[in-house]
C-alpha positions in Angstrom: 11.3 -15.8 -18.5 14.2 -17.9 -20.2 13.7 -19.9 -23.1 11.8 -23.4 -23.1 13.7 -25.8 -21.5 16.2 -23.7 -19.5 16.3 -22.8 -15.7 15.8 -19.0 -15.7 19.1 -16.8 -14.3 18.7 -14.5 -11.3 18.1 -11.7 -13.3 15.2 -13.4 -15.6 13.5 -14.9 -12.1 13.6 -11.1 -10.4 12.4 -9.6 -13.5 9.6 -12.0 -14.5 8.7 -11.4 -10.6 8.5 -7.9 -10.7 6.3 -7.5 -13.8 2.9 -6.8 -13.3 -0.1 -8.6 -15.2 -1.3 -5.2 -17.6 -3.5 -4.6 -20.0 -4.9 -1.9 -21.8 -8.5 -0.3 -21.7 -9.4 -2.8 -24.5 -8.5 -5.4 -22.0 -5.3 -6.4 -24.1 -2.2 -7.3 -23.1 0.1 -4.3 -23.2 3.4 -3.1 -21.5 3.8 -0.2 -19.6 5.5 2.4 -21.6 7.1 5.1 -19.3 7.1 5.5 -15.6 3.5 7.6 -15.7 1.2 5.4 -18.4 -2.7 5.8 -17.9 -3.5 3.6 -20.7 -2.2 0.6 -18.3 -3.9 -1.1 -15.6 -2.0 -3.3 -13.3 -4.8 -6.0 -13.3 -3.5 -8.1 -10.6 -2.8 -5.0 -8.0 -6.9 -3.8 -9.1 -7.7 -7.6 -8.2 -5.7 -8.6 -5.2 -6.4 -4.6 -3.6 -10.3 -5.0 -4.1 -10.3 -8.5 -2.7 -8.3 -7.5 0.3 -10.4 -4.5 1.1 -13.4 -6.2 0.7 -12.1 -8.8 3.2 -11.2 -6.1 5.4 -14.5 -4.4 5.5 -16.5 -7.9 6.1 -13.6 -8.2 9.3 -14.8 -5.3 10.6 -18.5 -5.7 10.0 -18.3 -8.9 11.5 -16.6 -7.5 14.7 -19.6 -4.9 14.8 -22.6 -7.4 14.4 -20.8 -10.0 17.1 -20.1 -6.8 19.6 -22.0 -7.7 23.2 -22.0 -5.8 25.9 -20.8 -8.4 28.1 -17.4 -10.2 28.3 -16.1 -10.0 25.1 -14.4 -12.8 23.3 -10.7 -12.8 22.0 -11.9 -11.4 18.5 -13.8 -8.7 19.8 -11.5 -7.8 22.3 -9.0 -7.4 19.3 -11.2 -5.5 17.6 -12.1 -3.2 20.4 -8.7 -2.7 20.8 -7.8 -1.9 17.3 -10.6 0.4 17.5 -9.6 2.4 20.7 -5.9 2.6 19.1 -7.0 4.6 16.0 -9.8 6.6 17.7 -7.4 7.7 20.4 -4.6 9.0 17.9 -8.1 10.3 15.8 -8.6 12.1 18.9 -5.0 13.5 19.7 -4.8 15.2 16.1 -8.3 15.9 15.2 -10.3 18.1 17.8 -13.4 18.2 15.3 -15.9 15.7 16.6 -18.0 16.0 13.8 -15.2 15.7 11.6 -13.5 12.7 13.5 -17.1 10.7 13.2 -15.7 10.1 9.7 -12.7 10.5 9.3 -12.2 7.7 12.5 -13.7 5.0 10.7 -11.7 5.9 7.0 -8.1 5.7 9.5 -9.2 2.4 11.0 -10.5 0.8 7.5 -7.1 2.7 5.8 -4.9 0.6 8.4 -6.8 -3.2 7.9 -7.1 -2.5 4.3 -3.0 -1.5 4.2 -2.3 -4.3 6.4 -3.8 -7.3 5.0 -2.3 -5.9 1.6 0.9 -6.2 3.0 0.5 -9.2 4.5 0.4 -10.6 0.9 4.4 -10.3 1.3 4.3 -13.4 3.8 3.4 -15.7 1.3 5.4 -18.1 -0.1 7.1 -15.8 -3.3 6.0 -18.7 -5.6 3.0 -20.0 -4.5 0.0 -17.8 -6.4 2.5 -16.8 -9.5 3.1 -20.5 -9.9 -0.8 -21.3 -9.7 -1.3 -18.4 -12.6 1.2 -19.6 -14.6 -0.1 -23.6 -14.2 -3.7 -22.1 -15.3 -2.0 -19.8 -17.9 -0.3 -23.0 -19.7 -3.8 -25.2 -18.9 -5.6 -22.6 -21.3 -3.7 -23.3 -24.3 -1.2 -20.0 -23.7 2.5 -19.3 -23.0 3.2 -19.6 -18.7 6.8 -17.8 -19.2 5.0 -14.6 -20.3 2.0 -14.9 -17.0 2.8 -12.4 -14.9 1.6 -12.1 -11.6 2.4 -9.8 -8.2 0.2 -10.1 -5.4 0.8 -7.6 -2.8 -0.8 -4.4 -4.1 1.4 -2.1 -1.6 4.4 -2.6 -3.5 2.8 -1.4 -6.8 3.6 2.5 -7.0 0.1 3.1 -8.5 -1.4 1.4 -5.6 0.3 3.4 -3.3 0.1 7.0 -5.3 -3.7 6.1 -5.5 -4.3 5.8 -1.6 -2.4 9.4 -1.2 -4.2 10.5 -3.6 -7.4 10.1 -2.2 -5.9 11.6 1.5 -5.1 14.6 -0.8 -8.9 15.1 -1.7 -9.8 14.7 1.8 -7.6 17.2 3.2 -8.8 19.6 0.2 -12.5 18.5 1.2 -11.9 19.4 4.9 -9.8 22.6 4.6 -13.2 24.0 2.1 -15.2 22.5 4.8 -14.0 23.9 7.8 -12.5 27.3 6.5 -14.8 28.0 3.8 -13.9 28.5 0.1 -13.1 32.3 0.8 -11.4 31.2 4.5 -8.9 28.8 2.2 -8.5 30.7 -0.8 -6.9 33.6 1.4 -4.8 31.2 3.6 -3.2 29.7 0.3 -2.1 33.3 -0.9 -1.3 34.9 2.3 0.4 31.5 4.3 3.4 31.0 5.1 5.5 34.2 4.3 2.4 36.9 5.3 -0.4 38.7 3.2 1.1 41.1 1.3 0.2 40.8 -1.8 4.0 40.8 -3.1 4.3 37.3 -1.7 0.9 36.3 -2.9 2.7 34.2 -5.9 5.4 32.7 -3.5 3.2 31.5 -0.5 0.7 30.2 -3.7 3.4 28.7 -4.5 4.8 26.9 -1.1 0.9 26.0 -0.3 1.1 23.8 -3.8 4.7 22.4 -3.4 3.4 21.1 0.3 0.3 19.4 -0.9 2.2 17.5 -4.0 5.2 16.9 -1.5 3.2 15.3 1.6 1.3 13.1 -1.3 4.0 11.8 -3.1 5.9 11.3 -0.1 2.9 9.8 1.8 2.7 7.0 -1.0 6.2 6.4 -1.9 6.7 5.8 1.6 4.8 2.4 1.9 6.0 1.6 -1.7 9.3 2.0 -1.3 9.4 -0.6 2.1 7.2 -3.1 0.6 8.8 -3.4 -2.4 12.1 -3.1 -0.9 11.0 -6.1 1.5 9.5 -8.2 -1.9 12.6 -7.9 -3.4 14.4 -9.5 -0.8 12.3 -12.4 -0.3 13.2 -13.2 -4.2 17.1 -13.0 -3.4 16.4 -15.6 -0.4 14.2 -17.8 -2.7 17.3 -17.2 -5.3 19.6 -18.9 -2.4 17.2 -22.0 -2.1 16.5 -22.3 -6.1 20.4 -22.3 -6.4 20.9 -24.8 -4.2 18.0 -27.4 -5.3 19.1 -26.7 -8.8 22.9 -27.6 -8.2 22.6 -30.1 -5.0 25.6 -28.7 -3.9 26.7 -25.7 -1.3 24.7 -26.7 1.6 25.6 -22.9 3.4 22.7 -22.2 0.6 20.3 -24.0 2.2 20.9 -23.5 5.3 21.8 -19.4 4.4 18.3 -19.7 2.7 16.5 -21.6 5.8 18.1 -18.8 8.5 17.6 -15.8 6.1 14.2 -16.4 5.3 13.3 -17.0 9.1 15.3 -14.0 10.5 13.6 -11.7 7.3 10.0 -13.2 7.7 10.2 -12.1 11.4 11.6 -8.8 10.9 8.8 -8.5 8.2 6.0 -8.7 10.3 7.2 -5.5 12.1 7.7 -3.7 8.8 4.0 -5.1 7.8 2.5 -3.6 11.1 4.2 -0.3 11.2 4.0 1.0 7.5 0.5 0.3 8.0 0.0 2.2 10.9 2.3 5.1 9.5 0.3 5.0 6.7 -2.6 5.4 8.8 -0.9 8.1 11.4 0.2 10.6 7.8 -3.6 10.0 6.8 -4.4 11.7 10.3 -2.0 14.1 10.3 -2.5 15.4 7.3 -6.6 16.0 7.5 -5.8 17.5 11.3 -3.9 19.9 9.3 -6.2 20.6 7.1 -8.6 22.0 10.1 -5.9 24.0 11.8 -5.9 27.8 10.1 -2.5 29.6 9.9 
């Protein structure tokens, strides 16, 4: 951040924001070199992303244990309907009932994981970075260089990681359901035909799909969340400009009105890039059952 002594300038405040807290295998402090660096971890997306996903799994064991058969109360109602919302669209793309026994349950715990990551975005943009940076500077160390981002969806890696793993599952199915021979033929003989001129190109189209739909799947959630991050630090920038001169009320009041109006919109975008997330994650394994 700036020097000691010296409000930081926009630029400084978004760029201290948007650095993660890495380090190296050795657990040491080190700075991502590149866009692809697998000698990084992004230790506070690893934290915040295994935290929120155990919280989500203890939500929905909870809602299990406390089901009844009779009237239910206003949590398990919300549950239930949760449930019936993602088994229903499980049930529209994925005829398999064997296969929807599993992959059901993943969709549900895909969308409460992805949503109370996002979620993270509705927090004050200060509040937990502050906190690091008061404990940072109570341990003897420098607070301008404690980096901190807390919602894991906005982390590319996070993201890439989740598609990832949909990748592996759509490779698991389409060996499952197919068989290794069943697949092996479809991937040299889909989409252009089976001769074996147009083995190389449909080997080809079959590999260009499966990267596309998983970088696309990922960068997809990213690309809103971090889009909607970077805006709440241009409203806090309106309100730190103000408090910092005392003058230019319209930045108050532009700060007071745009953070409102954005934090409402927000919740939408929260909701629904979880529940795309979840839909693609669907999609893409219904497609793995369906033979060309």
């Amino acid at each position: 951040m700036a020097a000691e002594g010296h409000a930081p300038t926009a630029g400084e405040y978004i760029t201290h924001h948007l650095q993660h807290w890495q380090k190296n295998f050795a657990l040491v402090d080190q700075k991502q070199q590149g866009i692809v660096d697998f000698s990084v971890f992004n230790l506070d997306s690893l934290i915040y992303s295994v935290v929120l996903g155990s919280i989500a799994l203890f939500f929905l064991w909870r809602a299990a244990r406390k089901a009844t058969s009779g009237v239910p109360g206003r949590f398990q109602a919300a549950v239930e309907m949760l449930v019936e919302l993602v088994d229903n669209q499980a049930k529209g793309v994925i005829h398999n009932e064997k296969s929807r026994k599993v992959v059901g349950p993943v969709a549900l715990t895909v969308f409460v994981w992805i949503f109370f990551m996002n979620a993270m975005d509705m927090l004050p943009v200060d509040w937990l970075p502050k906190l690091w940076g008061n404990y940072v500077a109570a341990t003897g160390h420098d607070p301008h260089h404690a980096y901190m981002r807390v919602v894991p969806t906005a982390d590319l890696s996070t993201t890439l990681s989740m598609s990832t793993f949909v990748l592996l599952l759509c490779l698991f199915y389409n060996v499952k359901i197919k068989g290794l021979g069943g697949w092996g033929h479809e991937l040299i003989s889909a989409p252009f035909g089976a001769h074996p001129v147009l083995w190389p190109f449909n080997f080809a189209m079959q590999m260009i799909e499966f990267l596309a739909k998983t970088v696309s799947h990922g960068m997809r959630l990213f690309g809103n969340m971090f889009a909607g991050e970077l805006v709440f630090m241009l409203i806090a920038l309106m309100g730190g400009g103000w408090a910092l001169t005392g003058t230019g009320i319209g930045l108050a009041i532009g700060h007071i009105v745009a953070g409102t109006v954005w934090t409402l919109f927000h919740i939408l975008v929260i909701v629904l890039q979880a529940f795309i997330f979840m839909m693609l994650t669907l999609i893409y394994i219904g497609q793995a059952h369906d033979a060309h």
